[in-house]
C-alpha positions as CSV (number, residue, x, y, z in Angstrom):
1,X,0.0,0.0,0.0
2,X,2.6,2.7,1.1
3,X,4.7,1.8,-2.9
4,X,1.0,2.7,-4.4
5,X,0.8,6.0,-2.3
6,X,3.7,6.8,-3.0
7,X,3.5,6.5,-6.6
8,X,-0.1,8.1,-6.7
9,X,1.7,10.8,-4.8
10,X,3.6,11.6,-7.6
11,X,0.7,12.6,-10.0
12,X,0.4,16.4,-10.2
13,X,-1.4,18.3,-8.1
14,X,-1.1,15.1,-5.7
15,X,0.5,15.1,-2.3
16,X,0.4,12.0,0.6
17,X,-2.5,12.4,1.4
18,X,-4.5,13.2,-1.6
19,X,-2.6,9.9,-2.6
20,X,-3.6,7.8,0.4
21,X,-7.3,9.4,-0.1
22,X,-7.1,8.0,-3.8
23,X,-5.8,4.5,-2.7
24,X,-8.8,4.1,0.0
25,X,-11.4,5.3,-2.6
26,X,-10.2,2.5,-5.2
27,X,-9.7,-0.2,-2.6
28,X,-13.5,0.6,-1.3
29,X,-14.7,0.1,-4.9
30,X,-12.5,-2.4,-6.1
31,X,-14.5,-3.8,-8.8
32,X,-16.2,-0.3,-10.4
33,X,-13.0,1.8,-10.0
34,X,-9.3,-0.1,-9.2
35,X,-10.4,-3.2,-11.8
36,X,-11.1,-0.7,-14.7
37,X,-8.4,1.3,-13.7
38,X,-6.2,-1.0,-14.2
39,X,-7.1,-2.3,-17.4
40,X,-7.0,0.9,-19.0
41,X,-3.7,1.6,-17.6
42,X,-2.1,-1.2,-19.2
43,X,-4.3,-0.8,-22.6
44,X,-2.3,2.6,-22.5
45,X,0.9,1.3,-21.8
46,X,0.5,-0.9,-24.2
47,X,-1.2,1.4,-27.0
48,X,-0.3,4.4,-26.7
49,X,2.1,6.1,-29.8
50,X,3.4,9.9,-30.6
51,X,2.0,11.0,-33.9
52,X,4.7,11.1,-36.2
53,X,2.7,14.2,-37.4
54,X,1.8,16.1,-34.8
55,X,3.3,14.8,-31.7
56,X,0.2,14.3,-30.0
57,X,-0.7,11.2,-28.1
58,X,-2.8,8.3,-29.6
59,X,-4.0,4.8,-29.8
60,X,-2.9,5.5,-33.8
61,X,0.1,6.9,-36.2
62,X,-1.3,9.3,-37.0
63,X,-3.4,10.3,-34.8
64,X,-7.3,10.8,-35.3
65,X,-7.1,14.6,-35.5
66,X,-4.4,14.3,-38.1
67,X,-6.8,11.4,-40.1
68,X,-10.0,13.6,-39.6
69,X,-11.0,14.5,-42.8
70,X,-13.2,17.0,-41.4
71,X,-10.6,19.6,-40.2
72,X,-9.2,22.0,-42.1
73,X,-5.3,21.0,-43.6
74,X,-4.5,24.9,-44.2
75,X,-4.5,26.1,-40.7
76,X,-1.6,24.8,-37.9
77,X,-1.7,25.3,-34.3
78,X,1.5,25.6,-31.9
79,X,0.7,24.3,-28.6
80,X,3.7,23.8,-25.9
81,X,2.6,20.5,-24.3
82,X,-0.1,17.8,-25.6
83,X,-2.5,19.1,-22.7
84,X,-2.4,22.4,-24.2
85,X,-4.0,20.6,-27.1
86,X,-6.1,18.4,-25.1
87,X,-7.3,22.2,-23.5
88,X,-8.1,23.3,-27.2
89,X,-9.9,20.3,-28.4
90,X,-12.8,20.7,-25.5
91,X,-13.4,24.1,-25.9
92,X,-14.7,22.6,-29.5
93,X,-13.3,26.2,-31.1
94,X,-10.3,25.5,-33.3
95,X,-11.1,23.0,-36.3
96,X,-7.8,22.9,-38.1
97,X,-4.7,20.8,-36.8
98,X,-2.0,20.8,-34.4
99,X,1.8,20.6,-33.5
100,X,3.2,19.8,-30.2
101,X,6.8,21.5,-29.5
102,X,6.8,19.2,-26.3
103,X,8.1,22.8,-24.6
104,X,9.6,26.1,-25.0
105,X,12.9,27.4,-25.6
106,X,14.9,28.0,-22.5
107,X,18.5,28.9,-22.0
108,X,18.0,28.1,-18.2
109,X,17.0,24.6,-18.7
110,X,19.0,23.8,-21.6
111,X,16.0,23.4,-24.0
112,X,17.3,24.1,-27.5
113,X,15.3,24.3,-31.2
114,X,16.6,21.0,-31.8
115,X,15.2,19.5,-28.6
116,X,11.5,21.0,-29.2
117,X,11.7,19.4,-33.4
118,X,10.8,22.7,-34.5
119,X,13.0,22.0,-37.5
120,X,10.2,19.1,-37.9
121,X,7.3,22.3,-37.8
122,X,9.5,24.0,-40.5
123,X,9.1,21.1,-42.6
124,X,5.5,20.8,-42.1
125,X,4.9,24.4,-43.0
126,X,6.8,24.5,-45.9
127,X,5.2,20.9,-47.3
128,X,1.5,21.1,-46.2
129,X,-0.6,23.3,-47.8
130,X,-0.6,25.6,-44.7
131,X,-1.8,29.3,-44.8
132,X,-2.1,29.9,-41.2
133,X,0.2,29.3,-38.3
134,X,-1.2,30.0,-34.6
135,X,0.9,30.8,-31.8
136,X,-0.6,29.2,-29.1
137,X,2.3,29.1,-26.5
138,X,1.7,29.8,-23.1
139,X,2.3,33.9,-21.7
140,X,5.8,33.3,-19.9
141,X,9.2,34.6,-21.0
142,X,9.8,30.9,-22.1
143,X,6.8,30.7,-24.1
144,X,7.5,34.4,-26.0
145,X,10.9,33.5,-26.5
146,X,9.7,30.6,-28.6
147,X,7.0,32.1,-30.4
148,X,9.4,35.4,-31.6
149,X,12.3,32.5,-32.7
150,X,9.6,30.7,-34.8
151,X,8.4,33.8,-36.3
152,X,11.7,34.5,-37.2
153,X,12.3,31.5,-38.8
154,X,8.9,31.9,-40.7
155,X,9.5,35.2,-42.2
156,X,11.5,33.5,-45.5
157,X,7.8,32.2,-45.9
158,X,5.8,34.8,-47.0
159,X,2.8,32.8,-48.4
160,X,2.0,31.8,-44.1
161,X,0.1,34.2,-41.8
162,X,1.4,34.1,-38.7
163,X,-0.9,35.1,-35.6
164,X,-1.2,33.8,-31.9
165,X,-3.8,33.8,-29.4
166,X,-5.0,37.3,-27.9
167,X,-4.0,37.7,-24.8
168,X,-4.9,40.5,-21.5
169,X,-8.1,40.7,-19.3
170,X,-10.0,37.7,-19.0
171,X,-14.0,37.7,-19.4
172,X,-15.3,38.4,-16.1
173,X,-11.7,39.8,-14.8
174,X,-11.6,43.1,-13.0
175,X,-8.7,45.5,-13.0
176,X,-8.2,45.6,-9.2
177,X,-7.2,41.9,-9.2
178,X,-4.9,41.8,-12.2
179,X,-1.1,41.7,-11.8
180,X,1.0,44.5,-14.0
181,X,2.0,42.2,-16.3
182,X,-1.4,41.6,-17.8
183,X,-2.4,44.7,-17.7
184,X,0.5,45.6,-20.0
185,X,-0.2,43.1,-22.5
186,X,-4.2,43.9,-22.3
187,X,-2.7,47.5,-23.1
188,X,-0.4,46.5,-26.0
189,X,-3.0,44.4,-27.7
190,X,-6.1,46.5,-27.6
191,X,-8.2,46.7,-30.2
192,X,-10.8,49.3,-32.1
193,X,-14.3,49.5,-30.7
């Protein structure tokens, strides 16, 4: 029991006792919760591929959003990590397809061009008919440090717009409770009325 915990404890967001919480629930309902559990578990270590596309994670090479026939081929999405995709795909707004960096640059951590295969996105752009690239990197240094280096590299392609997601006051947000640095950017990227 205390190897499970501890391994449970690992998840993110998870501490001991969330984990031992966790453990108790599943052992309680053994057969509707920890059975299933574990079968999909191992279907998923078992399964479970990168698209050789996109990056994202499937059951299939390539993945189902890469083989739907229903999204639109000229319009590519950046996304840092695969749940930044996973994030995108519920919201049910963006019908084109993706491409997972698997991170950002970052001189800190080591995290070079070469480790993120945006050489791979080059090659993408420049061989699927893509019109549209969209920025959607996370708002940290990291995340507009690899957004201006793959703009950069995308200017000696004219024929691609290049755009990323708007970013500044959320709906609902009020000014009093916003730090600087969002107020800034809601500053720098306003908009006519």
């Amino acid at each position: 029991m205390d190897k499970l915990i501890a391994l449970v404890s690992k998840l993110p967001g998870l501490g001991p006792r969330s984990a031992r919480r966790i453990v108790l629930h599943m052992l309680r309902k053994r057969d509707t919760v920890l059975v299933p559990l574990i079968k999909q578990l191992q279907y998923v270590a078992e399964h479970a591929k990168t698209c050789s596309l996109c990056r994202n994670v499937d059951v299939h090479d390539p993945c189902s959003i890469c083989t739907d026939t229903t999204r639109l081929t000229n319009v590519l999405c950046v996304v840092e990590d695969i749940g930044d995709l996973w994030a995108l795909e519920r919201s049910r707004l963006f019908k084109g397809r993706y491409h997972v960096l698997g991170g950002t640059l970052s001189a800190l951590e080591g995290r070079r061009p070469e480790h993120l295969g945006i050489d791979h996105l080059m090659m993408r752009v420049r061989d699927e008919p893509i019109e549209e690239v969209i920025l959607a990197l996370n708002a940290t240094a990291d995340g507009h440090t690899t957004a201006h280096y793959i703009a950069e590299h995308m200017q000696t392609m004219p024929h691609i717009r290049i755009t990323r997601l708007a970013q500044g006051i959320p709906v609902g947000g009020e000014l009093d409770y916003l730090d600087e640095g969002t107020l800034g950017t809601a500053f720098q990227s306003r908009l006519p009325l």
